[in-house]
N, C-alpha and C positions, 0 to 999 in steps of 0.2 A: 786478650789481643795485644799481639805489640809492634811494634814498627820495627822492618828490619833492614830495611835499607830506603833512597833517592836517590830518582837517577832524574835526568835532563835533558830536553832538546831546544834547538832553536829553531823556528823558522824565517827567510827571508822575507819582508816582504815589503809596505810601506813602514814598516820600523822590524825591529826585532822581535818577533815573539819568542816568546822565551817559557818555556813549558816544564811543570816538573810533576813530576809522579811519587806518591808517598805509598809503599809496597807495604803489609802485614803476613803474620804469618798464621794468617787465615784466609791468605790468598783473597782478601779487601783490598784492591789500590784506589787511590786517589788521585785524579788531577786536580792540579791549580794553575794560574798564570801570574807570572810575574811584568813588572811595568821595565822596562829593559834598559840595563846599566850596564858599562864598563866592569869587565869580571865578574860577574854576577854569575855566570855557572859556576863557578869559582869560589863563589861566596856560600852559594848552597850546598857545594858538596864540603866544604868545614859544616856548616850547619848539621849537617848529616850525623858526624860524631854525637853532635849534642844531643839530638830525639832519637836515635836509635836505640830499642830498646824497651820505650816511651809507650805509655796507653795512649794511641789516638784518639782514645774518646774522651778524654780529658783534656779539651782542645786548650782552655787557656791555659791551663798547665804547663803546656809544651809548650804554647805561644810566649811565656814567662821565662823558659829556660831561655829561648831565643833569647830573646830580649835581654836579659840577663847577660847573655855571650856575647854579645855584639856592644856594650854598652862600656868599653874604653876604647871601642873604635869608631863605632858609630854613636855617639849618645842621645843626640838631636834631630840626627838625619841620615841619608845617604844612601847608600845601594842596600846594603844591610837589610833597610827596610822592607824595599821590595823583593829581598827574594825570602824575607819571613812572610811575605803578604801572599806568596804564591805556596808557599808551602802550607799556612792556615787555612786556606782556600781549601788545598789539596785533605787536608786533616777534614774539616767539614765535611766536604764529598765523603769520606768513610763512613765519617758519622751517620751520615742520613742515610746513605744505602744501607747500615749495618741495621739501622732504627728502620727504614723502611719510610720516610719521611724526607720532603724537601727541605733545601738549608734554611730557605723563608721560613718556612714552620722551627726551627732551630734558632732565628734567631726570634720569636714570637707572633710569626703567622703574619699574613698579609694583608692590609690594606689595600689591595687592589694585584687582580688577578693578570691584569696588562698593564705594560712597562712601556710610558713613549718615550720614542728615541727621535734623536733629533740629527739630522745628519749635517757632517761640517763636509761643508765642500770647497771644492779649490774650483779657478774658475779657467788652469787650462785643460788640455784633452790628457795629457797622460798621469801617469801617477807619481808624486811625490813622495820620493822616497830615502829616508836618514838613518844614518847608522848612530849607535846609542853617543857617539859627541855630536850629534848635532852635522853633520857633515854630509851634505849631498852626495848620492852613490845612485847606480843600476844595477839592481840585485842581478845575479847571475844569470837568473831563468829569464830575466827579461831581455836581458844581451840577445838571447835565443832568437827572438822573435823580430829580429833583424826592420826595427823602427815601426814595428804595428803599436807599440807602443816606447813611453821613454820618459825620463822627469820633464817638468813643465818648463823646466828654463832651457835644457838643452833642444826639445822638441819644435816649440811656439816661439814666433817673435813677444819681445816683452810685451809691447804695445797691443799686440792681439789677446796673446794669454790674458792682461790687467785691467784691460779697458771694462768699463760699467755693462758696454752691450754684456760683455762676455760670463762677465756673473751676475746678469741679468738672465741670462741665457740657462744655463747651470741653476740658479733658482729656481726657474720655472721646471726642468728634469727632475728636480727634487721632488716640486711640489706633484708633480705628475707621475710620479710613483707612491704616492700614497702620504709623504712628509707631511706634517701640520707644524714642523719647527725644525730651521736650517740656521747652521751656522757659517762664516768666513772670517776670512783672517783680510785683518785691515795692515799688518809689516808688511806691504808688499812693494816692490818697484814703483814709482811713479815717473807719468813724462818728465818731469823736473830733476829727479835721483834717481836713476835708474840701479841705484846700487844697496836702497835696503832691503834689509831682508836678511836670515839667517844662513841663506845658503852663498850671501855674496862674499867679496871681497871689502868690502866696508862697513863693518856690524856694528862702527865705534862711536860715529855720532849720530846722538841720539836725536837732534834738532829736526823739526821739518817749519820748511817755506809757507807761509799762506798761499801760494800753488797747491803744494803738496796737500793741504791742506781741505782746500778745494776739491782734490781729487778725489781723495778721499770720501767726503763727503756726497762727490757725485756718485759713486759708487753702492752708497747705502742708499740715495735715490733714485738710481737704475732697479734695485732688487727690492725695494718698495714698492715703487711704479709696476712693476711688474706682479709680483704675489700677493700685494695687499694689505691692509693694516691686519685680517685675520691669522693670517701667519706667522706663527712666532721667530722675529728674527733675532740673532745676536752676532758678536762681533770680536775679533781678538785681535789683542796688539802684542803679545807673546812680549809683557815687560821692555818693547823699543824702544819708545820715548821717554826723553825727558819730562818730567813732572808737569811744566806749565803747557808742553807741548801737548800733552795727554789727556791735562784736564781742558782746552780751548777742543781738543777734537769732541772729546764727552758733552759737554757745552753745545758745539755744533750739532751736535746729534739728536737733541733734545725736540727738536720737531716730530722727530720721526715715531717716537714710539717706541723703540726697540727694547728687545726682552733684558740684554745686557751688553756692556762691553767687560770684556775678560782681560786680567792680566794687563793693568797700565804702567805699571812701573814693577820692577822687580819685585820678587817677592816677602826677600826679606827687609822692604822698607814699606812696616805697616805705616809709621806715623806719617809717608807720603799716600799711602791708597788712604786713610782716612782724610785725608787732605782733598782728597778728588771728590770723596764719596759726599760730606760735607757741601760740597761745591758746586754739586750737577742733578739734574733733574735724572741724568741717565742710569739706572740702575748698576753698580759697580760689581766686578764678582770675580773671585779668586779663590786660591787653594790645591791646586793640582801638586805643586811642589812640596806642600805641608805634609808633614809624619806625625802621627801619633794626635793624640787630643790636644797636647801642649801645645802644639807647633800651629793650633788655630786660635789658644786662648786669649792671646793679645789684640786679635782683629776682632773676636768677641765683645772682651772689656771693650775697646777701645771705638764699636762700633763701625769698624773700618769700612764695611761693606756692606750689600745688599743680598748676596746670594753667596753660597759657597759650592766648590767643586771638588770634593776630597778623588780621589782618586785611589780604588780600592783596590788595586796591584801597584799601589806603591806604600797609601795611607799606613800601614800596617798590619792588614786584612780587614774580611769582613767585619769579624765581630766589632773589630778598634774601628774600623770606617763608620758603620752603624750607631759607635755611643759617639763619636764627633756630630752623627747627623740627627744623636738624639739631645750633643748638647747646643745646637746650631738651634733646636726647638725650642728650648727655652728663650733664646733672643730671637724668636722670632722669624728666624733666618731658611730661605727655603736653600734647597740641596737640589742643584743640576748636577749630578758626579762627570768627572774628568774620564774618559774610556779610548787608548788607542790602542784596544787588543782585539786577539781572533776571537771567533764564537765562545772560545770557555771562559775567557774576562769579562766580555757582554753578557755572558749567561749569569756569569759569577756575580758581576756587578746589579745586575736586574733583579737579584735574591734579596740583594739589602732595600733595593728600590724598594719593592714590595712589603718590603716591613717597616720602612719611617710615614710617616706620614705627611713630612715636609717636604714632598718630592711633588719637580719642574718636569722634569727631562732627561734622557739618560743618553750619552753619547754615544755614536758611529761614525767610526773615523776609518769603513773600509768599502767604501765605493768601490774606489777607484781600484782594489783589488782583485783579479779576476776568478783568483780561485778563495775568495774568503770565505762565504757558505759552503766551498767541499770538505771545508777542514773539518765540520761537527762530522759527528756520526751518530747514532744512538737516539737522538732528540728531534722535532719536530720543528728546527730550530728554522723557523720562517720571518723574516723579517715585513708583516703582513699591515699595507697601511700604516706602515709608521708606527708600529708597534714590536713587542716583544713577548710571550707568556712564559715564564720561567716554570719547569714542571720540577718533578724527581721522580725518584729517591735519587737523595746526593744534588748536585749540579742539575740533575737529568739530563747528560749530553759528555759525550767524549768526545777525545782526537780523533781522527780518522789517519791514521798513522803509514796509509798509502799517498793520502795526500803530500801530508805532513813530510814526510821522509823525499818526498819528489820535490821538494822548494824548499828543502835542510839549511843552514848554513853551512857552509864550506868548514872545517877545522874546530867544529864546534860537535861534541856526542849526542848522542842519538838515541836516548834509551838507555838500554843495557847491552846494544848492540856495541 
């Protein structure tokens, strides 16, 4: 068997998905997904040159070549990563369908046959939606629908979107669908700054008020109050704040309980997340931005954290995501994985759940998506109580490419169309 060509697509939705397919010529294709970056279709069809040709079933093999290619431009990090992490993905799916076996079983068989997922919710009505910088956008399809829906900030007053009722409100939706673990993001507007946040006009200071402060914390006490100590909550600051501002929120928090707070200062200043972790009763956890095994070793040695969240359409794929979450076991360290993809990243990522055995939780980050379940095809891909069951052979689950093609991005290919 050899690999004779990748092709690509995107779709729009709440981020980019970004899709690629590994063709043989034994008429075996693969999908995978990729974590979504700047030129990144781009990225993968150079990659092309390098595995074509290539036994897919020799997955680290190829994963090697990659690596190898990308390593005086990428060495440590960057897009590179994720669009090898959607092509290994894709390599797997071959494998297991051609074996006749799920990738769980590939990467050493499962620990547990259901995958819980925890859903991160926003707390206005419509959907939050960013293009791979980071940049507030309304996907085209949504333009359509002429204000039945729209992003949170252009839709809701800030005040109503942010307020505690509001995602106090939204917690309890979660939990009433089936959730047993909800996440929110704590960068958001307050009465006092109406201007943090990624999508604003002032993303540069990092400071907040004991106001803000306050606010904040009412917040994590609305959605307490409301679901419960038995519900697992956590919490994200998407790297906002400054250090001491981040560790007095961590601090405040410590009544509550919570499962985590994510992402307190940048990523790449461990010797500041060890500084917090060190400091607070409140369980600290990071990782989404990390590549490869290296790129977690420091936070390891240095005990920076409590939890990690590799993210396996960026990490470097499964197998690389899997030994990070095999050496996260050794310290001790459980694995909530980072997820904002359509059903084949969830699926994808639910494979490796299945086989560590230091697994939290596994993320969903497509509520507020309306066609997110039409995109699988093939698999019995039910998001049931809060859970997930990853089957096969392969992935067990394809694109649905009627879907898929009806919410395309604009200027971006489609396949081999």
């Amino acid at each position: 068997m050899r690999i004779t060509h990748v092709s690509t697509a995107v779709v729009e939705a709440n981020f980019d998905y970004t899709f690629v397919r590994v063709y043989t010529d034994t008429n075996v294709v693969g999908i995978g997904e990729c974590f979504p970056g700047p030129g990144l279709t781009a990225v993968i069809k150079d990659l092309e040159e390098v595995i074509v040709g290539q036994d897919p079933m020799n997955v680290e093999k190829v994963w090697r070549r990659m690596y190898q290619s990308i390593s005086g431009t990428s060495p440590i990090g960057g897009v590179g990563y994720n669009a090898i992490s959607g092509i290994e993905c894709a390599l797997l799916d071959i494998a297991g369908k051609t074996l006749n076996v799920p990738v769980y079983q590939l990467l050493g068989g499962w620990y547990r046959s259901q995958i819980r997922i925890y859903a991160d919710c926003h707390a206005g009505k419509g959907l939050e939606s960013l293009t791979p910088t980071l940049l507030a956008r309304t996907p085209r399809w949504m333009q359509q629908l002429e204000g039945e829906a729209g992003l949170v900030t252009a839709q809701d007053e800030v005040s109503e979107v942010y307020s505690p009722e509001a995602y106090a409100r939204k917690a309890r939706q979660a939990v009433d669908r089936g959730y047993t673990a909800i996440k929110f993001d704590l960068d958001v507007p307050t009465p006092t700054n109406p201007t943090i946040g990624v999508q604003t006009l002032e993303p540069y200071s990092r400071t907040i008020t004991n106001a803000d402060l306050d606010f904040l914390v009412s917040i994590v006490d609305a959605v307490s109050r409301e679901v419960g100590r038995n519900i697992y909550t956590a919490y994200d600051l998407h790297w906002m704040y400054n250090l001491n501002d981040a560790l007095r929120l961590a601090q405040a928090l410590e009544p509550y309980g919570v499962g985590w707070l994510e992402d307190p200062v940048p990523p790449e200043n461990v010797d500041g997340l060890a500084f917090i972790t060190r400091q607070t009763k409140t369980p600290i956890l990071s990782g989404e931005n990390w590549h490869l095994r290296q790129g977690f070793r420091q936070a390891f040695e240095q005990r920076a954290l409590n939890l990690i969240a590799p993210d396996f359409q960026r990490v470097g794929g499964l197998i690389e995501g899997k030994k990070v979450c095999d050496t996260a076991e050794l310290y001790g360290i459980p694995v909530a994985p980072h997820c904002i993809s359509s059903p084949i990243g969830l699926m994808a990522s639910a494979h490796v759940c299945a086989a560590i055995p230091n697994f939290v939780a596994l993320e969903f980050h497509g509520q507020d998506v309306p066609f997110w379940e039409d995109l699988a095809q093939g698999s019995e891909l039910v998001i049931d109580g809060g859970y997930v069951t990853p089957k096969g052979p392969g992935l067990g689950i394809d694109l649905n490419e009627r879907v898929a093609r009806e919410y395309a991005k604009a200027g971006e290919p489609f396949f081999d169309e």
